[in-house]
KEKE-3310 file (N, C-alpha, C; in steps of 0.2 Angstrom, whole numbers, plus 5000, padded with zeros to 4 digits):
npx = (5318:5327:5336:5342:5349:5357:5364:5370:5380:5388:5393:5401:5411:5417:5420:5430:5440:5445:5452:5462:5468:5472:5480:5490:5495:5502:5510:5519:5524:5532:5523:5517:5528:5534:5522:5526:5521:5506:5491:5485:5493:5498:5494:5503:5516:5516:5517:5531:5538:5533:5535:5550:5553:5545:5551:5564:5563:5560:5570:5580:5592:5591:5598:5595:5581:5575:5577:5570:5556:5540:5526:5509:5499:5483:5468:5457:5466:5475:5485:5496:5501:5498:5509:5507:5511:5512:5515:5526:5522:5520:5522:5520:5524:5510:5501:5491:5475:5480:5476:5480:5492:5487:5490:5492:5490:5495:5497:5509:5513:5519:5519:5520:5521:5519:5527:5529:5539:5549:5555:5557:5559:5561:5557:5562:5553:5558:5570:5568:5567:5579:5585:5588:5571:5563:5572:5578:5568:5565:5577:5576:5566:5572:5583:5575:5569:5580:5585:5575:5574:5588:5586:5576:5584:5595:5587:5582:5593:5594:5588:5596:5606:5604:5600:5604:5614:5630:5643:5659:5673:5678:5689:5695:5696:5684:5679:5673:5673:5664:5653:5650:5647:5637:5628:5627:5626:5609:5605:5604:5595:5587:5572:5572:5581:5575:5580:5571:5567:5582:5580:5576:5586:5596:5612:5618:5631:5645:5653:5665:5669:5665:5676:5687:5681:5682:5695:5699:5695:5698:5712:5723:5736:5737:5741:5755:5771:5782:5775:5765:5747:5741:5731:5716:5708:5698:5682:5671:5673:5671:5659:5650:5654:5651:5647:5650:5646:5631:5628:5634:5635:5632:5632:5619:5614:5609:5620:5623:5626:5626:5628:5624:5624:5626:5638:5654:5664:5678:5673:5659:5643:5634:5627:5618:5603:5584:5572:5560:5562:5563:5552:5543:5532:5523:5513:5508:5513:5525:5523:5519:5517:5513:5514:5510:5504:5507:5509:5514:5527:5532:5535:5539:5534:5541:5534:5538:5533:5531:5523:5529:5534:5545:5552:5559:5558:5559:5572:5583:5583:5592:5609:5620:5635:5653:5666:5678:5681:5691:5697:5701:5717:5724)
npy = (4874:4867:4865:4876:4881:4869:4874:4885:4881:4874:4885:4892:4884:4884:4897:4897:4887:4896:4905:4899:4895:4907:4912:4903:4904:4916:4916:4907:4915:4926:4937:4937:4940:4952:4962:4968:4982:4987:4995:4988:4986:5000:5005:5000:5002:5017:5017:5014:5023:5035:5037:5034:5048:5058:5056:5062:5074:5080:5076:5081:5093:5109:5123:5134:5139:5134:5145:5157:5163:5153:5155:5143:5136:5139:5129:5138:5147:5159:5157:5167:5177:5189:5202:5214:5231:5242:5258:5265:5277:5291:5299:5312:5327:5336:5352:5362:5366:5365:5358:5339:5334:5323:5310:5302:5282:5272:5258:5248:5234:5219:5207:5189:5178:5161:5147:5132:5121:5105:5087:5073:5058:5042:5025:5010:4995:4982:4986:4988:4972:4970:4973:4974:4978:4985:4991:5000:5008:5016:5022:5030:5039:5045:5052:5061:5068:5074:5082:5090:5098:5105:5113:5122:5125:5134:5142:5149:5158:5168:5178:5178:5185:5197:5207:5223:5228:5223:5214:5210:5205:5203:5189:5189:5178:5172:5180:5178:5192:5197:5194:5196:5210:5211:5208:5218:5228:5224:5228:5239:5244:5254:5252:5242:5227:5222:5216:5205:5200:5194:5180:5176:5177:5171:5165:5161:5151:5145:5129:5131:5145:5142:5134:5143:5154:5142:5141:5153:5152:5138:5136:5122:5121:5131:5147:5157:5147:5150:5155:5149:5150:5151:5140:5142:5138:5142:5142:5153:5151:5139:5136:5144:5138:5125:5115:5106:5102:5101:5115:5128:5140:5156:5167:5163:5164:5155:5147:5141:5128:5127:5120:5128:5141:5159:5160:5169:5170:5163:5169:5169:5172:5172:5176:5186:5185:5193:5181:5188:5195:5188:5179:5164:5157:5144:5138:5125:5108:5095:5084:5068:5056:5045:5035:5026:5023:5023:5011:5004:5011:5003:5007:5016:5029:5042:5059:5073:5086:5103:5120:5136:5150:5163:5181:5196:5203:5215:5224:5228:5220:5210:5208:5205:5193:5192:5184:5174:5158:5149:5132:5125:5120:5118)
npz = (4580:4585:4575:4572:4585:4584:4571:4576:4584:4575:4569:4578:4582:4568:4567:4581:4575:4564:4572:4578:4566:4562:4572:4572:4560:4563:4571:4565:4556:4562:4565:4579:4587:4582:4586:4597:4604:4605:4604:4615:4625:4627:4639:4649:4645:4645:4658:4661:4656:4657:4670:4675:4669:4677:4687:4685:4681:4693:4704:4695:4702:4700:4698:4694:4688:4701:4709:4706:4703:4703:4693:4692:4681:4682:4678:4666:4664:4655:4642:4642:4656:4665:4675:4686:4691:4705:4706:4717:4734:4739:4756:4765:4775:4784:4785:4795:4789:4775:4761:4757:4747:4731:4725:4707:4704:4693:4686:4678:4667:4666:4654:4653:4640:4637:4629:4621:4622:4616:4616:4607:4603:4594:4592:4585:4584:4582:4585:4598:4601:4602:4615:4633:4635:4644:4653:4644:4639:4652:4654:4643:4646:4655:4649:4642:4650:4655:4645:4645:4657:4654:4644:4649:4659:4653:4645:4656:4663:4654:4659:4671:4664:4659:4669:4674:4680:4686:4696:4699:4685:4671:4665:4677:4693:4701:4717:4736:4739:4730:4730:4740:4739:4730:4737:4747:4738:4733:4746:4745:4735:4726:4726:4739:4746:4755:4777:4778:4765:4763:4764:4753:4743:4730:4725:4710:4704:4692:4692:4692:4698:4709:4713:4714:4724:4735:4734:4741:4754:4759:4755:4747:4744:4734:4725:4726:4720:4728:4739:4746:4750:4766:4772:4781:4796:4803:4815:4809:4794:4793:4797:4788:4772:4775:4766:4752:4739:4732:4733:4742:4757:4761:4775:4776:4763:4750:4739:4723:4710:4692:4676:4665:4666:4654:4644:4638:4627:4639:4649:4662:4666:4680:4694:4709:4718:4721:4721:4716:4706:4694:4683:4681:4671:4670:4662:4655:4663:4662:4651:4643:4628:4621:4604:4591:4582:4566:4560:4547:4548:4559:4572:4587:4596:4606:4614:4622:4631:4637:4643:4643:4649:4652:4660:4664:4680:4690:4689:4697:4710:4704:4701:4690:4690:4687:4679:4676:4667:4666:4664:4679:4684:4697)
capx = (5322:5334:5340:5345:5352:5364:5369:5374:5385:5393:5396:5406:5417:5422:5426:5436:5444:5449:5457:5467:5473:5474:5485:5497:5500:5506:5516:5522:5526:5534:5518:5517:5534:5534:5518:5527:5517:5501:5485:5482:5499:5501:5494:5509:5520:5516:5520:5537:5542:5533:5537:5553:5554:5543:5555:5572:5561:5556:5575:5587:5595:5589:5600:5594:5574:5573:5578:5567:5546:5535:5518:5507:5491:5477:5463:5454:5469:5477:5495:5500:5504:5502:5511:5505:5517:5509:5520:5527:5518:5525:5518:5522:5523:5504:5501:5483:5471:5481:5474:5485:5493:5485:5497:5487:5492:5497:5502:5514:5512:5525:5516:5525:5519:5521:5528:5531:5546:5547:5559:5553:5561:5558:5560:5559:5551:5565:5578:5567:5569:5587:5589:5582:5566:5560:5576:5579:5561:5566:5583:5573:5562:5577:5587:5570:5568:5585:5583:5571:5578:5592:5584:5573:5590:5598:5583:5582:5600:5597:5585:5602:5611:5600:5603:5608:5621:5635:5648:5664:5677:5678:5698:5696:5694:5676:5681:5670:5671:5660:5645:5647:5645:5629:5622:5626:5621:5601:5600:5605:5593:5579:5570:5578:5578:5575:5581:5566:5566:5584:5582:5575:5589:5601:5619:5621:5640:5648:5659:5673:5669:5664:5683:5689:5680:5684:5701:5700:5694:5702:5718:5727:5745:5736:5743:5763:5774:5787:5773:5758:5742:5740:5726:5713:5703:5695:5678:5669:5673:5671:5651:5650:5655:5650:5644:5655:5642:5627:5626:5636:5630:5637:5627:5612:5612:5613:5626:5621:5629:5625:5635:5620:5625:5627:5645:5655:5671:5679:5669:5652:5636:5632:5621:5615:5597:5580:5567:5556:5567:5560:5548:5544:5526:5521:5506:5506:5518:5525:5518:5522:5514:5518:5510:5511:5498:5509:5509:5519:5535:5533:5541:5537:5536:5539:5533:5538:5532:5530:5523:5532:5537:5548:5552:5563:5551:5562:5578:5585:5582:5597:5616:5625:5643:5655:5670:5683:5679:5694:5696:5707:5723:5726)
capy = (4877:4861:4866:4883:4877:4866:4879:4889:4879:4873:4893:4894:4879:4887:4904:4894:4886:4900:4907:4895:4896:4915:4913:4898:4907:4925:4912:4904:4920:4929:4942:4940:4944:4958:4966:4969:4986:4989:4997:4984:4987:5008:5009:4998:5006:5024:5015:5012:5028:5041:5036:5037:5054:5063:5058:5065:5082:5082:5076:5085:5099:5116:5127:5142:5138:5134:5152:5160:5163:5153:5154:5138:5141:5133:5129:5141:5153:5160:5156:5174:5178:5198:5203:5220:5232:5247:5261:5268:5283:5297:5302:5322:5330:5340:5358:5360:5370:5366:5353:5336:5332:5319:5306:5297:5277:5271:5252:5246:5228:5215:5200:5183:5174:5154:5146:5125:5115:5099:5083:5069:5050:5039:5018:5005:4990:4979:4989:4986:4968:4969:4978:4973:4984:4988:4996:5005:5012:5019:5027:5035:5044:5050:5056:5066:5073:5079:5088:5096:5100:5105:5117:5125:5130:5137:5148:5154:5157:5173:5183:5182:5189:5202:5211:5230:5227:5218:5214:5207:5205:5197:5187:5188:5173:5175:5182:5179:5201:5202:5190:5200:5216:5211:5208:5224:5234:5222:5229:5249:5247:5261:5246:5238:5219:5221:5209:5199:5196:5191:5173:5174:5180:5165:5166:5154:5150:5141:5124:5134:5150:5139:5131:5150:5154:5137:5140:5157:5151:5134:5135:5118:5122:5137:5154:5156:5141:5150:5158:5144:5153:5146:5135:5142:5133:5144:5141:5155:5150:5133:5136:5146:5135:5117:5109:5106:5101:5105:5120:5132:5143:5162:5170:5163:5164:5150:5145:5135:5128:5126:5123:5131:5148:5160:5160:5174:5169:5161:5171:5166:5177:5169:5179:5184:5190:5189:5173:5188:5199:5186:5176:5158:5155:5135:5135:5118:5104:5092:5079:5061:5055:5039:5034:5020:5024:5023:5003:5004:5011:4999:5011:5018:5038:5043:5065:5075:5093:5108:5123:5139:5155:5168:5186:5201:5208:5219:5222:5232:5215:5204:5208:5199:5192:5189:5181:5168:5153:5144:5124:5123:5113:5117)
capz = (4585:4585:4571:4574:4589:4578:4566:4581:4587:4571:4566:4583:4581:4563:4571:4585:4570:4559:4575:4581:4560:4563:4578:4570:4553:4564:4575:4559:4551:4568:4568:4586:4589:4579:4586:4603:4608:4602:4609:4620:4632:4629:4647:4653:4642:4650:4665:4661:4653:4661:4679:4678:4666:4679:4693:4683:4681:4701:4707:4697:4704:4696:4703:4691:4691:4709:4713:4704:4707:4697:4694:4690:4678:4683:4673:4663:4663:4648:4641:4645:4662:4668:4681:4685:4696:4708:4708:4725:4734:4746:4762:4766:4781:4782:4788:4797:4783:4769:4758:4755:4739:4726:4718:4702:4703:4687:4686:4674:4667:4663:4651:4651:4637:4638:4622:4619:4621:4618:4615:4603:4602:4589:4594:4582:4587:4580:4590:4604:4603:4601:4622:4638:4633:4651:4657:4637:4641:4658:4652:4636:4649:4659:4644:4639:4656:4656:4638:4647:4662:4651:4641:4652:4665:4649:4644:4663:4661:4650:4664:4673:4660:4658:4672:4670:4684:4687:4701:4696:4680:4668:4665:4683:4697:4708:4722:4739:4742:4726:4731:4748:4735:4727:4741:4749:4734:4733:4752:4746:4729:4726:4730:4743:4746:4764:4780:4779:4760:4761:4765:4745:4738:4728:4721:4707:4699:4686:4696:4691:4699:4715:4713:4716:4732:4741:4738:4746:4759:4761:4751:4746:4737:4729:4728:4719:4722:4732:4745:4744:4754:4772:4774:4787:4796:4808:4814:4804:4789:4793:4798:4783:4769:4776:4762:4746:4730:4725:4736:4749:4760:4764:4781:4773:4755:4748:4732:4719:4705:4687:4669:4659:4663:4649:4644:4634:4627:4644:4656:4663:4669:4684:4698:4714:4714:4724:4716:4712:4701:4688:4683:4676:4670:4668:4658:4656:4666:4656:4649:4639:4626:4616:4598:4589:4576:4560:4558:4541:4551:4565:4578:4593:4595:4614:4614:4629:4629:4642:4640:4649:4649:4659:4661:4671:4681:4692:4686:4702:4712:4704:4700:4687:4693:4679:4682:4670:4669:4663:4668:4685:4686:4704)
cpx = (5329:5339:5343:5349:5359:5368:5373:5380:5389:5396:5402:5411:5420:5425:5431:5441:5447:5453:5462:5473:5477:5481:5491:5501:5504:5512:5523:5529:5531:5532:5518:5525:5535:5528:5519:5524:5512:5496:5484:5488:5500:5500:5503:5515:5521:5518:5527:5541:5541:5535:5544:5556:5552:5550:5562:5569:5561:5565:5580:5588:5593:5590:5595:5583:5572:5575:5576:5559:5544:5527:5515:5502:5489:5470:5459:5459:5472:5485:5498:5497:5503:5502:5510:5511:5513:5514:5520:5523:5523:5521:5525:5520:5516:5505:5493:5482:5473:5479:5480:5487:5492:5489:5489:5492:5492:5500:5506:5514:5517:5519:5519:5521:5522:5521:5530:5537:5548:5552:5553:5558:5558:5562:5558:5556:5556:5571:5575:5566:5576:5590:5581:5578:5564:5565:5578:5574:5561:5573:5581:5570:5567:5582:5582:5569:5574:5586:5579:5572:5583:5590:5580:5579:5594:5592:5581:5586:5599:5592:5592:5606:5610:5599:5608:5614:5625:5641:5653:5668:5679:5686:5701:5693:5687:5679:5673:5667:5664:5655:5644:5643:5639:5625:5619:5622:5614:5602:5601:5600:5588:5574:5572:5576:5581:5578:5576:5565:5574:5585:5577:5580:5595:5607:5619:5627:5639:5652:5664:5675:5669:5672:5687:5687:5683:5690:5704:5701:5699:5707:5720:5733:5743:5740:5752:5766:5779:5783:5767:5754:5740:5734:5722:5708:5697:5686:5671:5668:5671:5660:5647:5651:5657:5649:5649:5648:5633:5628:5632:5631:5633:5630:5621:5609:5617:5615:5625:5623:5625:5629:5628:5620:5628:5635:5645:5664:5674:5676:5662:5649:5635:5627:5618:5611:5592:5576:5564:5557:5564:5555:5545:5536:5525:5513:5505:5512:5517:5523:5521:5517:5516:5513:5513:5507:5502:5511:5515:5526:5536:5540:5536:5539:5537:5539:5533:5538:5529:5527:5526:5534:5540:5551:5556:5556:5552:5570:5584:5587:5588:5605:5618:5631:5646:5662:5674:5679:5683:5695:5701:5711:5726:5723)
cpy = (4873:4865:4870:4882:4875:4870:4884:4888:4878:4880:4893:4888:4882:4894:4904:4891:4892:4905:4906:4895:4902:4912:4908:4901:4913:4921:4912:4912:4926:4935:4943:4941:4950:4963:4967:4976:4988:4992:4995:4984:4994:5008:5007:4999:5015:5023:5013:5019:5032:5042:5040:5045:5059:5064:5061:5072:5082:5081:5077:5092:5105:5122:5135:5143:5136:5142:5158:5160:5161:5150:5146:5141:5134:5134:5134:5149:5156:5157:5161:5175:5186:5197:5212:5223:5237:5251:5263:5275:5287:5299:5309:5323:5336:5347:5357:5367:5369:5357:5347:5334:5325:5316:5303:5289:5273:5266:5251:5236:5224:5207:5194:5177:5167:5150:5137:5124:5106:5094:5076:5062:5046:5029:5012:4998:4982:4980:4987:4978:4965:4971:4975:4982:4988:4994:5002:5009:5018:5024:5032:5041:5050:5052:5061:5071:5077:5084:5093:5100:5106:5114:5123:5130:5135:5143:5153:5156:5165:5177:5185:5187:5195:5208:5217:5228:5224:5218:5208:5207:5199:5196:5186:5183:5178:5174:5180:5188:5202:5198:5196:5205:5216:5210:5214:5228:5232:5227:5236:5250:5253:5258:5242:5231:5218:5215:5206:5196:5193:5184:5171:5175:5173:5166:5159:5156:5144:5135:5128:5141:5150:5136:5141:5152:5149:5137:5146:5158:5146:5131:5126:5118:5128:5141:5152:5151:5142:5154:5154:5147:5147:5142:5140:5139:5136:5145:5146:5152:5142:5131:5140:5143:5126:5112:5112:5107:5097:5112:5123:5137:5150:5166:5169:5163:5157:5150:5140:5135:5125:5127:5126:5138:5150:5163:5167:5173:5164:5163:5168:5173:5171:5176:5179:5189:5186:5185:5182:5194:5195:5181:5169:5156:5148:5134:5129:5112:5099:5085:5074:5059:5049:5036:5027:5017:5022:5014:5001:5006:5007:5003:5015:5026:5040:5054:5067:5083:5098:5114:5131:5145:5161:5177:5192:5204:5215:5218:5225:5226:5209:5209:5201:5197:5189:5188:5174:5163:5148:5137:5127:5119:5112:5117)
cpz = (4586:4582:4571:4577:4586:4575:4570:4581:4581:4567:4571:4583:4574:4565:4576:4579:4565:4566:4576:4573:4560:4566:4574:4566:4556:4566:4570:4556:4556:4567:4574:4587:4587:4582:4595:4607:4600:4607:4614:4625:4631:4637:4650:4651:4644:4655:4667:4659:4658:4668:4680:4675:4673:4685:4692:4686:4688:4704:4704:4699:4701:4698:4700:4693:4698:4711:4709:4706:4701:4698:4688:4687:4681:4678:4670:4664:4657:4648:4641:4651:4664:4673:4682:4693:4697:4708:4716:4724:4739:4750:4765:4773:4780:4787:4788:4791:4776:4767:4756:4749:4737:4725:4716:4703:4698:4687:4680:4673:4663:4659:4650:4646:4636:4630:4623:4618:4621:4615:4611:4601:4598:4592:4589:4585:4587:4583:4595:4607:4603:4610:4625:4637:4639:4654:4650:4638:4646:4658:4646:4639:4653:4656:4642:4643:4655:4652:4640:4649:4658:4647:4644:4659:4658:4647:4651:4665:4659:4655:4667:4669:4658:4663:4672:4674:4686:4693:4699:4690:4676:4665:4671:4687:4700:4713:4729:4742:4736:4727:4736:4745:4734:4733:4744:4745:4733:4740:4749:4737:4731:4729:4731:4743:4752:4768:4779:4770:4757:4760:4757:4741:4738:4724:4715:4702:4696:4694:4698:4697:4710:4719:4717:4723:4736:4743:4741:4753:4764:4755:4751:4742:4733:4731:4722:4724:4727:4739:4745:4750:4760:4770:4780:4789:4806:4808:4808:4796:4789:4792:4789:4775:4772:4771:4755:4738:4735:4728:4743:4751:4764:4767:4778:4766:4752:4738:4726:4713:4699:4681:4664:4660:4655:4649:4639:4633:4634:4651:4656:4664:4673:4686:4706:4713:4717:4718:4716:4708:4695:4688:4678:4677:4667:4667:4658:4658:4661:4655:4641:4637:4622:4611:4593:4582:4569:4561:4554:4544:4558:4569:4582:4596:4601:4610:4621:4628:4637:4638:4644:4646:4655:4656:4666:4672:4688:4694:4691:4709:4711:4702:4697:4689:4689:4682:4677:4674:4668:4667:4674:4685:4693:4708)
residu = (UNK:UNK:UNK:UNK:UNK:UNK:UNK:UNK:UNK:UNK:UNK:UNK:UNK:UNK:UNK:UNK:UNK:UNK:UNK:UNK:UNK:UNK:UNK:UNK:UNK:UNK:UNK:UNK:UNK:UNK:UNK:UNK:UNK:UNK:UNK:UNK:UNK:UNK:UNK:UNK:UNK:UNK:UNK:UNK:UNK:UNK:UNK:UNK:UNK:UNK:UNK:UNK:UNK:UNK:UNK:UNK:UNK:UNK:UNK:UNK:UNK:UNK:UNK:UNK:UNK:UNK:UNK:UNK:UNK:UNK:UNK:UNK:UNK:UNK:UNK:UNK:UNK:UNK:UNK:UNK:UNK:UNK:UNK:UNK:UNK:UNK:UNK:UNK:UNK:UNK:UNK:UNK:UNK:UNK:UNK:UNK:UNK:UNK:UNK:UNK:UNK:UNK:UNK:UNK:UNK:UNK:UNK:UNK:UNK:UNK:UNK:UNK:UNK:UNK:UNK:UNK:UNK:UNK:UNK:UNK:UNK:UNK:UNK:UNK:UNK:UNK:UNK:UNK:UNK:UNK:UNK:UNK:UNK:UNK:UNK:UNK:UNK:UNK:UNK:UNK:UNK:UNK:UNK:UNK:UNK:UNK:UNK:UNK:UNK:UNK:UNK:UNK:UNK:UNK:UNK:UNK:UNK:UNK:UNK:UNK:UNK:UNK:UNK:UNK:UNK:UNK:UNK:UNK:UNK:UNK:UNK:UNK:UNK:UNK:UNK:UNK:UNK:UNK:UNK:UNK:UNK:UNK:UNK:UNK:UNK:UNK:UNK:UNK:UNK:UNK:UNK:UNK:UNK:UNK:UNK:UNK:UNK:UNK:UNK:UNK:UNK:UNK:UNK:UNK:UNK:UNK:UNK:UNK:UNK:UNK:UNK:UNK:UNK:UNK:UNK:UNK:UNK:UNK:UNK:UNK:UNK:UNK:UNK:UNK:UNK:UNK:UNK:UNK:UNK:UNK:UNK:UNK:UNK:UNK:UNK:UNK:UNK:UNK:UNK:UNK:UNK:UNK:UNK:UNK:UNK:UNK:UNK:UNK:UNK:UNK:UNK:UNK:UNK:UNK:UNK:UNK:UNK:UNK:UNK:UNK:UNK:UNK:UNK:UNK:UNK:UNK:UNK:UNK:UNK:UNK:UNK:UNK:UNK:UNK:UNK:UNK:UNK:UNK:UNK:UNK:UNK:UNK:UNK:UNK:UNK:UNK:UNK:UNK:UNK:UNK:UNK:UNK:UNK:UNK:UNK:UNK:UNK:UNK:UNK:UNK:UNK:UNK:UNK:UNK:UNK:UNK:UNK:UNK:UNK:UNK:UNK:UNK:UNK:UNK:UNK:UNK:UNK:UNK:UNK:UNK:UNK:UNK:UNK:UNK:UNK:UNK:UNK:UNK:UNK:UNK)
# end
């Protein structure tokens, strides 16, 4: 038993010794320098990336997807979305004995099928010893987010532009009279967009088209040089457009700016149109993944993927508004 004992002891003193060699020869060799993320820190590595990605997606501005309706899936849903529509009925004035007239109700269904978008980074490990890593890490995440961001306001850009109808000219400034338009023709559609649904309806413009209105409203040198447009500064207008960037606000519909509308030559498609004129299905919220697995390329992969889809889902509901877009000099 002694002796066992002994041999014990003398195995673990040689496994302590071929460590400490381990450990000197990586030193020697600068393996531990080089093995700056491995399995054993991904957590804390998630923790540096994904944090601040999610918070880009959650705080920037989305003027075009925020005014729109979207449904979230939740578990055990499919990656197609139906949105089924009832048609309208008619009620008839009756005569007594005569029987009332039948309608058959026959729905109609819009399917939004949810497709993959996704950004992919590649970080060497060797570049990552070359840059404070911690803050490179956190700016990676918020260059990914924004690609997203980015891609997803541009995709929900083209429902606007999709609309049968339009108010406004294209070669010509945006007028504050043709926001009022759209709005008046959503309240006179076949289906109307009632006072109570219009505190859902959102105007969104190009910067340029927002430069156009403000100086309507409150001129500065604008207008021809020999008749420069007064300045007004009377209350109305004043309560009316309070707020300069991100957003104005006309009798309650609010104005929001975006540059991922869809352009055409110098003109844009912007839009006013209620959130449920279309529709954005987010089968799955996005999601950060980072690998490390490939050894031999010593580099560090960050994946950032959504899964999403959208769709017109009443086309009578929005107004396209088209209008130049050229830069401003005055």
């Amino acid at each position: 038993m002694r002796k066992l004992r002994e041999a014990h002891k003398i195995n673990s003193i040689i496994e302590q010794v071929k460590l400490v060699l381990t450990m000197t020869a990586l030193m020697l060799t600068g393996g531990i320098i080089g093995a700056i993320t491995t399995t054993n820190n991904i957590t804390n590595l998630q923790e540096k990336v994904i944090g601040p990605a999610r918070m880009t997606l959650k705080d920037d501005a989305l003027g075009i997807k925020n005014s729109f309706h979207i449904e979230r899936a939740n578990a055990g849903m499919d990656d197609t979305f139906n949105s089924p529509k009832m048609p309208g009925v008619t009620a008839f004035g009756l005569t007594e004995g005569v029987d009332m007239v039948t309608e058959t109700m026959i729905d109609t269904n819009v399917p939004i099928s949810a497709t993959e978008v996704g950004v992919t980074v590649d970080l060497t490990k060797k570049m990552l010893r070359t840059v404070r890593r911690d803050k490179f890490l956190r700016d990676a995440g918020t260059a990914m987010g924004s690609a997203i961001n980015v891609k997803q306001e541009q995709d929900f850009a083209t429902m606007i532009d999709g609309f049968s109808n339009f108010v406004g000219l294209d070669g010509a400034a945006a007028t504050i009279g043709q926001l009022s338009a759209a709005l008046a023709q959503l309240g006179a559609n076949s289906e109307p967009v009632n006072e109570a649904m219009m505190r859902d309806v959102s105007a969104v413009m190009h910067p340029y088209g927002w430069h156009d209105i403000r100086g309507q409203l409150f001129p500065t040198g604008s207008g021809e040089a020999h008749a420069p447009d007064t300045s007004q500064t009377n209350k109305a207008n004043e309560q009316t457009f309070r707020k300069f960037h991100p957003v104005g606000n006309y009798f309650g519909t609010p104005i929001k700016l975006s540059n991922n509308l869809v352009t055409s030559g110098s003109n844009v498609r912007g839009g006013v149109f209620h959130d449920r004129s279309g529709l954005i299905y987010e089968f799955m919220p996005v999601d950060l993944e980072t690998d490390d697995s490939n050894k031999s390329l010593r580099n560090l992969e960050l994946v950032m993927v959504i899964d999403y889809g959208f769709g017109e889902i009443l086309d009578g509901h929005g107004r396209e508004w088209r209008y130049d877009v050229t830069a401003p000099t005055s």
